[in-house]
C-alpha positions as CSV (number, residue, x, y, z in Angstrom):
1,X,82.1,74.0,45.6
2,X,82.5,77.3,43.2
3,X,79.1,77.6,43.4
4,X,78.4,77.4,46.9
5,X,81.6,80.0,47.5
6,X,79.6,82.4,45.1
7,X,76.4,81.9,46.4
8,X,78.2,82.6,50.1
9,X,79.7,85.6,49.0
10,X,76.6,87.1,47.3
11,X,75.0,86.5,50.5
12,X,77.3,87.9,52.9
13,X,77.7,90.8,50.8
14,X,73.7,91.3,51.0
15,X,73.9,90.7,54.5
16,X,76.7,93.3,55.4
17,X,75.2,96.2,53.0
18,X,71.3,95.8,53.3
19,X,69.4,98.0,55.8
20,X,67.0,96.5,58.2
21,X,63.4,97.3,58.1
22,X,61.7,97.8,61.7
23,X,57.9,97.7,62.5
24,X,56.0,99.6,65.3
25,X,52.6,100.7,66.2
26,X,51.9,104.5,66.0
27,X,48.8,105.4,68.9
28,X,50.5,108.8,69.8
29,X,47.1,110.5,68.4
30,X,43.5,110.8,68.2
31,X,42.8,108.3,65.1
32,X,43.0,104.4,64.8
33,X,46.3,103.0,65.7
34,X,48.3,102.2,62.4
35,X,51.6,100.3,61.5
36,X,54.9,102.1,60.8
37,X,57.5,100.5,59.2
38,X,61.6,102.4,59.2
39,X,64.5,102.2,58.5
40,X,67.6,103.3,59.9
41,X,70.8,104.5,58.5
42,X,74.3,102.5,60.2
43,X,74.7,105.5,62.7
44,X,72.7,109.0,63.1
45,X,74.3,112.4,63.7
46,X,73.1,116.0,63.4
47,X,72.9,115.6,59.6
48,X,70.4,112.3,59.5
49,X,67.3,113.3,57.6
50,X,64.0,111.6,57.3
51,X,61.9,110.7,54.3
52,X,58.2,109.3,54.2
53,X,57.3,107.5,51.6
54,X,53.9,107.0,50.9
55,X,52.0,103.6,49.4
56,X,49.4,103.4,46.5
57,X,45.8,101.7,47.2
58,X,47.6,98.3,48.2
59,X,48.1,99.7,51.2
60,X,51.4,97.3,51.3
61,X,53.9,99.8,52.9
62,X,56.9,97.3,53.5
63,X,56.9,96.5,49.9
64,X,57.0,100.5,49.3
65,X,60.0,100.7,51.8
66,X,62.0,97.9,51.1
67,X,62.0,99.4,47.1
68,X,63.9,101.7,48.5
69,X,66.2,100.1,50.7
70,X,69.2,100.1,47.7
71,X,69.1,103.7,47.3
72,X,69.5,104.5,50.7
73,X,72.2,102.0,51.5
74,X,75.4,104.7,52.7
75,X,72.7,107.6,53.0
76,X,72.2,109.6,56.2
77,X,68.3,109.3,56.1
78,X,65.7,107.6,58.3
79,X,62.9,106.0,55.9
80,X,59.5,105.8,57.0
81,X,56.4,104.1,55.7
82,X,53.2,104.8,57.5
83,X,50.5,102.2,56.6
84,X,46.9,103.5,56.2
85,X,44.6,100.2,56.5
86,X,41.3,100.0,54.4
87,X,39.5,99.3,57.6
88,X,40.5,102.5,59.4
89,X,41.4,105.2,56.6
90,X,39.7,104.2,53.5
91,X,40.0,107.4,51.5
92,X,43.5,108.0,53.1
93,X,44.1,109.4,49.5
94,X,42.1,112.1,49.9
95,X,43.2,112.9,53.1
96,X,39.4,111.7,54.7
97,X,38.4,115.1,53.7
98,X,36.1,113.3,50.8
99,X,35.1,110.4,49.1
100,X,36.8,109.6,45.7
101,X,33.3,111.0,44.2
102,X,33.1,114.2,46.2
103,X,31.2,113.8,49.4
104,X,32.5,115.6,51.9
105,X,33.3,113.9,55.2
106,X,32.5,115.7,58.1
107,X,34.5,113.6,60.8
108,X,37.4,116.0,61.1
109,X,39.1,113.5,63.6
110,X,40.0,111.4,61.0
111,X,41.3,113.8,58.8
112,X,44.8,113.4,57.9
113,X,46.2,116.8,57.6
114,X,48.2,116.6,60.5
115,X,49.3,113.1,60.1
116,X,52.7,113.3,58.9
117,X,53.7,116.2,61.1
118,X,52.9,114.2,64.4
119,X,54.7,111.2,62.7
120,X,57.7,113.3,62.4
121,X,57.7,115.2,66.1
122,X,57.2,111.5,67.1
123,X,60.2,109.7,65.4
124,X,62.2,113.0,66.1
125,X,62.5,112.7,69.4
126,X,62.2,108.6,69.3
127,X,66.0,109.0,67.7
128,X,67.1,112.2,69.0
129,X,67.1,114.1,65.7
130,X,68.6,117.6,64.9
131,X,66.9,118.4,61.7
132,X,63.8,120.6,61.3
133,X,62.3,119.5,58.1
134,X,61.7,116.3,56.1
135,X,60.8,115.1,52.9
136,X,58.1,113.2,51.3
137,X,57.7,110.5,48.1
138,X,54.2,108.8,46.6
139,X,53.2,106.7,43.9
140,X,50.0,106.1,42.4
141,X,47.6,106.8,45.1
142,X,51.0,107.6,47.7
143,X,51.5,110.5,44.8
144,X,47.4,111.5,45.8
145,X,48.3,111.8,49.3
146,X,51.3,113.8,49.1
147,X,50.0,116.6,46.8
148,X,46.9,116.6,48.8
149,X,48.8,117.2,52.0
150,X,51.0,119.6,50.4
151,X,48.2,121.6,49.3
152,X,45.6,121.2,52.4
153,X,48.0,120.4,55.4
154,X,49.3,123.5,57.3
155,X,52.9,121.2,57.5
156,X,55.8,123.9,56.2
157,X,58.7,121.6,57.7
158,X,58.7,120.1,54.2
159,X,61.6,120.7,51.9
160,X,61.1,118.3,49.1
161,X,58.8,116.4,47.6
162,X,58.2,114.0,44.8
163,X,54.9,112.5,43.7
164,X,54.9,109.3,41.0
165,X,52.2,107.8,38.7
166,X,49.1,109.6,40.9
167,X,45.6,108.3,39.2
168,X,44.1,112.1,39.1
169,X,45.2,115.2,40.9
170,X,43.5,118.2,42.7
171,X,43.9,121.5,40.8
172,X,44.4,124.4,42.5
173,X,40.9,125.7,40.8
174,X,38.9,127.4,43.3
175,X,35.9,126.7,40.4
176,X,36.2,123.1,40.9
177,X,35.2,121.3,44.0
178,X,37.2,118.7,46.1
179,X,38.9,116.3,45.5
180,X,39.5,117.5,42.0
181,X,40.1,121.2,42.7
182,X,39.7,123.5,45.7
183,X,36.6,124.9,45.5
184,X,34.8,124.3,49.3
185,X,38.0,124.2,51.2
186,X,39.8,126.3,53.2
187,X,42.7,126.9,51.5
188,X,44.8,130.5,52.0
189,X,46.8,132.4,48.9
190,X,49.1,131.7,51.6
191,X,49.3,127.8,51.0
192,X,49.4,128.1,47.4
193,X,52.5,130.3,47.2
194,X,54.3,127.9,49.6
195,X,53.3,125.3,47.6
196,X,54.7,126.8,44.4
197,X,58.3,127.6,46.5
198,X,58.6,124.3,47.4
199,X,61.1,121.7,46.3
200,X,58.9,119.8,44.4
201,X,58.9,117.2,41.7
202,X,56.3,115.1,39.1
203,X,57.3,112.3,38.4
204,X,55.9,110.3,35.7
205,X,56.5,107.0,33.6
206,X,56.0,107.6,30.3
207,X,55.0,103.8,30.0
208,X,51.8,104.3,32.4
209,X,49.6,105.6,29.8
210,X,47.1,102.9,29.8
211,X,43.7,104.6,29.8
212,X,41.9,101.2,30.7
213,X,44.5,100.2,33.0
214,X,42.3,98.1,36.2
215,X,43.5,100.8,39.0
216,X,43.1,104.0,36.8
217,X,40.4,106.2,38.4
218,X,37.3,106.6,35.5
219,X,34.8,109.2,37.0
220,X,34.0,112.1,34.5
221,X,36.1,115.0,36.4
222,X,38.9,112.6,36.4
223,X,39.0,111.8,32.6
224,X,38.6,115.8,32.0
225,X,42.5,115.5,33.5
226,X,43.3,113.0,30.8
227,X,43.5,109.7,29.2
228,X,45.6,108.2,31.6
229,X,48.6,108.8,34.4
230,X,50.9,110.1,32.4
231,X,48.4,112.6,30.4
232,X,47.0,113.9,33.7
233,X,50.0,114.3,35.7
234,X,51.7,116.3,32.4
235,X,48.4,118.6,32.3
236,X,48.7,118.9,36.2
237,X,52.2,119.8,35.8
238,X,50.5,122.6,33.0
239,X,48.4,124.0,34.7
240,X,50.7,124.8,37.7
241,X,53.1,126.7,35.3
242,X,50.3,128.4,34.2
243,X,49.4,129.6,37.8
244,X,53.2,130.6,38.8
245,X,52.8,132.7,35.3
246,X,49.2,134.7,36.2
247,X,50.0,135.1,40.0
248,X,53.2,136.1,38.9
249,X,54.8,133.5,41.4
250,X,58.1,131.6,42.1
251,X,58.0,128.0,40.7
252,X,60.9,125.8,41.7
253,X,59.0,122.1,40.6
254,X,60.6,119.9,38.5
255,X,58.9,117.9,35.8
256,X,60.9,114.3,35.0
257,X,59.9,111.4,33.0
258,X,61.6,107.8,33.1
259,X,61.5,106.0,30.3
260,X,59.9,102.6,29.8
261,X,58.3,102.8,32.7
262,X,54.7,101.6,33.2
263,X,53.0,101.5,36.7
264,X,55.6,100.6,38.9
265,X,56.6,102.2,42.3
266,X,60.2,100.2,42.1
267,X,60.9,101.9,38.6
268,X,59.8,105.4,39.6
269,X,61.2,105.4,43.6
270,X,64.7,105.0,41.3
271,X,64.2,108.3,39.6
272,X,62.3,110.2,42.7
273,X,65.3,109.5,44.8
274,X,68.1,110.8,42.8
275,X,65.9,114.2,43.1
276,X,65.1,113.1,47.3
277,X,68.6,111.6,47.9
278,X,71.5,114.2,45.6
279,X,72.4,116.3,48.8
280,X,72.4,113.3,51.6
């Protein structure tokens, strides 16, 4: 009888804290229909604020969202997890500017530059919300996405953003062409000091150093970046105080580790949100 009183009471205290997750169908745009999965907070005011959160290459966005649930239980944030199916997006990770080996793809339709701006406009006026700007979070390939759009997007309603565990990065070389640098695309001294300005963090396990782990990215130009995640995203890192220092720029990223931690978006969405989530 004990038991069952405990078991009651853990599950009524799950039920009264835990935020729901809700599932629509974004078509407000000129690409393939794709699911959205949110969250709400209890009530929303002129303070709610709203955080993507990107998935890796399993493309399993409710997982992503729900590891995140906990640390936005009692926070004024709107979570949302676009999902970018194989089928329709399959180099969502590099924006469907390229292939992972560095074709160019010329359908501009499908390029997902804009993608996260139209989701916001959208869900803005969906629940009536007063802020202006939102904030972003990636692992593995998510962490692709989100450092891509920062850098190739024309987006500037972004105030924060933390990438986690990304596979390989694109430099901001104009020597080195896409997706592992900038050379070929259109991308204005403009950009790049916004980009340094930003709010930004790398995030990084220092477990996921695996250089024959089965999703690690092998191609030659991705090796030059390291043996494995946590090599290439400390050398990305690098080379971007190394920028700030010869343009003579602002740099307001963070760099954080988290120990013991391997490839894991539950372990590393912890960390990213104490950086996403300290002023909510």
């Amino acid at each position: 009888m004990r038991h069952l009183f405990l078991y009651s009471l853990v599950l009524f205290s799950f039920q009264l804290f835990a935020r729901q997750i809700d599932e629509a169908t974004f078509s407000y745009w000129n690409k393939p229909d794709s699911k959205i999965y949110y969250s709400l907070p209890e009530s929303i005011d002129e303070n709610t604020k709203i955080i993507f959160i990107m998935h890796g290459a399993s493309r399993t966005a409710k997982k992503y969202i729900n590891d995140w649930l906990p640390m936005a239980h009692n926070r004024n944030v709107v979570l949302i997890a676009p999902e970018f199916s194989k089928e329709s997006f399959p180099e969502y990770v590099y924006l469907m500017m390229s292939t992972q080996r560095g074709r160019l793809l010329k359908d501009e339709s499908l390029y997902l530059t804009d993608s996260l701006g139209l989701l916001f406009d959208f869900f803005k006026a969906k629940l009536k919300l007063s802020t202006t700007t939102f904030r972003l979070y990636g692992h593995s390939g998510g962490s692709q996405f989100v450092h891509r759009y920062l850098l190739l997007s024309n987006e500037t309603r972004i105030e924060k953003a933390a990438m986690a565990n990304a596979g390989f990065y694109t430099f901001v070389d104009r020597e080195i062409p896409y997706p592992f640098g900038i050379k070929n695309m259109n991308v204005p001294d403009e950009r790049i000091e916004w980009l340094m300005r930003l709010k930004g963090g790398v995030f990084l396990g220092d477990a996921d150093n695996d250089p024959n782990h089965r999703s690690l990215p092998s191609m030659r130009k991705a090796k030059k970046q390291g043996r494995h995640r946590f090599e290439r995203g400390t050398n990305f890192f690098n080379d971007l105080i190394a920028l700030g220092v010869e343009k003579n720029l602002p740099f307001r990223w963070r760099y954080q580790t988290v120990p013991g931690v391997a490839h894991d978006n539950a372990g590393m969405s912890l960390a990213a949100s104490e950086f996403l989530l300290e002023d909510l």
